[in-house]
Every structure is written in C-alpha cells, then in structure tokens.
C-alpha positions, 0 to 999 in steps of 0.5 A, spaced: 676 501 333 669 502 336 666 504 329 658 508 331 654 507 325 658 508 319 659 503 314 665 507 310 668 508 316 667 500 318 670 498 311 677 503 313 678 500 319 678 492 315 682 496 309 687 497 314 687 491 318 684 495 325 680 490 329 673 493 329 667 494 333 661 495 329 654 499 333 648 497 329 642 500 329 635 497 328 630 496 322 632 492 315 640 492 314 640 486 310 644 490 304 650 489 301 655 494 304 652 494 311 652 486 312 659 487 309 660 491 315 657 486 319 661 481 316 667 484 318 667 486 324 670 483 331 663 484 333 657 488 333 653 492 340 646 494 339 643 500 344 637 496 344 634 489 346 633 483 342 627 482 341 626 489 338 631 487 332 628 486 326 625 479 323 629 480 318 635 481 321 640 474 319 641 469 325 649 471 324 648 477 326 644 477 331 649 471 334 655 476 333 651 482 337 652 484 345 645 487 346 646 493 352 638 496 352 640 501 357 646 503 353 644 510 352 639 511 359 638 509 366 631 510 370 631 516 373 627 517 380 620 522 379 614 522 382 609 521 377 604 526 376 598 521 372 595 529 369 602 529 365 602 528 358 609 529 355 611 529 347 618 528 345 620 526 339 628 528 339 632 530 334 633 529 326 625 528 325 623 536 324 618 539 328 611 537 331 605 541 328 603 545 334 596 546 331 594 539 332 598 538 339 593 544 340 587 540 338 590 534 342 590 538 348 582 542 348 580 534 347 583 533 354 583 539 358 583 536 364 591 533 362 597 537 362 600 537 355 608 539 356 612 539 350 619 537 349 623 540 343 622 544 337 614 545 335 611 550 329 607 555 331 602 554 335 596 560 333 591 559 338 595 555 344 590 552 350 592 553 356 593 547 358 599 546 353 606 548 355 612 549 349 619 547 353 622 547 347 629 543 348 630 541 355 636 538 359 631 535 363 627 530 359 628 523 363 626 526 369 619 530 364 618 522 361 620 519 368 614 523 372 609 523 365 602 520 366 603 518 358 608 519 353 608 521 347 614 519 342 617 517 336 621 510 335 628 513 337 633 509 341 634 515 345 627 516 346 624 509 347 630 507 352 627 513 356 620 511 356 622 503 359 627 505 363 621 509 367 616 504 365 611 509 363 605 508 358 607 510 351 604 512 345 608 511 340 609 515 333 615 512 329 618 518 324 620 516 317 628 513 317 633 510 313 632 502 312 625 503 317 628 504 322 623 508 327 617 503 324 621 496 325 622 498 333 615 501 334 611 495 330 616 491 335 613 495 342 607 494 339 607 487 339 611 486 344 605 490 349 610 494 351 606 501 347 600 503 343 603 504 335 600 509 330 604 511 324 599 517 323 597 522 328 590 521 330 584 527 330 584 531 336 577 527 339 580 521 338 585 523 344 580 521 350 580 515 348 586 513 345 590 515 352 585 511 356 587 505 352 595 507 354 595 508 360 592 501 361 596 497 366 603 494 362 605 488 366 613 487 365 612 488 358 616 495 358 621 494 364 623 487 361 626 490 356 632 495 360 635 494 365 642 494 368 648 499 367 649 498 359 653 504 359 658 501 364 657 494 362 659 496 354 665 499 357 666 493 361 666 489 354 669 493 350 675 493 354 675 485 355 674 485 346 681 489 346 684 486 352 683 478 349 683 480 341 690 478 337 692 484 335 692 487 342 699 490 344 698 490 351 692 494 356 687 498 353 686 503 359 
C-alpha cells in the first residue's frame, strides 16, 4: 500500500500486517509518530533531491529513501521572455497581497508581472500586472519567465529547476517547517534567492538583478530524469520482489 503522507494511515496498513510504501515530505520529522512511521515502512519515496532533505533528518532515514526529484514535474519547452516575471505560490498558503504585487510592479515597469493563482484585490493595479488567476498552464508561465517568484512547495520548486530558471524563493508557513527547511536548502545550495518576508517595492530593482544573475548547474542538477515513471518502475519491483507478494502487481 503506497501511504501519501499519513501517518494514521502508515499505522493502519502496520496494524494489519500490509506492506507500506511510505511518501515523506521535507522539513524536521523527527517526532514520534512520524518516525514511527518511518520505521515501519517497506521503504520511503521522497518528491525531491537529497540534498534539499533536512539536516535534521536521521541517517536511517535517509538510507531507507528512493528520492524521485522529478517525480511531480518534467521540463517543459518555452521560449523564454527575460521581460517575464511570474508569481506563483500554489495552494494551501492563502492569498497573494495584490497591494504590494502592485508596488513590486510600478518599481519595475519595464518587467511583466503576470500572476498565478488566487490574489486579494488589487485597488490601483499597474498596467504591467496581470492577475491569471488559476491556470492550467502554469509550467509552461514558469518555463518562459525571465524570474520567478514562488513558495517553497514541491509542486512549485520541481517546476522552477525543471525549467531552470532564476528563483525568488518566498517559503510559507507549514507543518514541521516544511516550506522554510527547503528554501534555506535552495538558498545554500545556490539554487534560488530566499527571503522569508516580501521585501518593500524599491527593493525589487535590485533584488531581481541579483536573481537573474547566472546559475551555473546549481538549479538543473538537482532534477532530472522521469521520476514519475521511474517511481512506477520501483514500486512495481517493491511489490514484485516483497515477501508477502501474491503474484504480479499489474
């Protein structure tokens, strides 16, 4: 049983002696139950790259994890427009404050600031700032941006290295600092700018001059590959080769 998250549902499936496939995500797990959970686990998949993990994460752990960094996105081909800035923080996390994307966006009139996902109203919007609102096409807004602008999300981080393109990088609050742990890891790693607050509007010139400063590897390194089909690829072999396998899983 392939458990996404749940701890309670991790403890069932031990319960009931079913094998387990345990998804983790990132940030300072080391409590009880979730260790537990850990512990008790055929083995645990992660949607992102070692070296984003947490330090605190214990050795064990880590050796009991396939990692799959592109498990929830592949690169998506776009001509890049390098007037392009896209904010995009996903779900979960409440809205963006349309006053201070406005601000963001008259300090830099010569840049497009396009906006993805929900935003509170906007009372004097600059014409250079355009609410899309929720868009099935975000890859393809992240793959063509000059810059982006994001939280710490798995969904949102696979997109920005998968594209390779330069990151702001605004972690929102979550269980077990989860955002925050993997932001301070891009950051360390070179891989985007971090800031745990949102930063005045002249401070934006500046601010993306350095991050759309040259990268070197340190984004692309850190996907690649077909995570999704070579997580399917893995799990099947788990189900084929455990003890308690019945016969072929497909």
């Amino acid at each position: 049983m392939v458990v996404d998250v749940s701890v309670e549902v991790a403890m069932l499936g031990r319960l009931a002696s079913t094998p387990t496939l345990y998804v983790r995500l990132a940030g300072k797990r080391t409590d009880a139950a979730h260790l537990e959970a850990f512990r008790g686990a055929t083995a645990l998949l992660a949607p992102f790259h070692p070296d984003l993990d947490d330090p605190s994460t214990p050795d064990w752990v880590r050796a009991k994890t396939r990692y799959f960094p592109a498990l929830t996105v592949t690169a998506t081909p776009a001509a890049i427009d390098p007037t392009s800035v896209v904010v995009v923080f996903g779900g979960g996390g409440g809205q963006a404050e349309g006053d201070t994307l406005a601000a963001a966006a008259r300090h830099t009139p010569e840049l497009q600031w396009r906006v993805l996902g929900p935003v509170t109203p906007v009372s004097d919007p600059p014409p250079n700032l355009i609410l899309r609102g929720w868009v099935e096409d975000a890859e393809v807004e992240i793959a063509r941006a000059g810059a982006v602008i994001g939280s710490a999300g798995d969904g949102v981080v696979s997109a920005v290295l998968a594209a390779d393109r330069p990151f702001l990088c605004l972690p929102q609050a979550r269980p077990y600092e989860e955002q925050i742990a993997k932001a301070r890891a891009l950051g360390s790693l070179g891989a985007a700018i971090v800031l745990e607050t949102w930063p005045d509007g002249d401070a934006w010139p500046d601010l993306l001059r350095r991050v759309r400063r040259p990268a070197g590897d340190a984004r692309s390194r850190l996907v690649s590959g077909d995570g999704a089909a070579e997580a399917r690829a893995w799990i099947l072999s788990l189900a084929k080769t455990h003890p308690h396998s019945s016969g072929d899983p497909e």
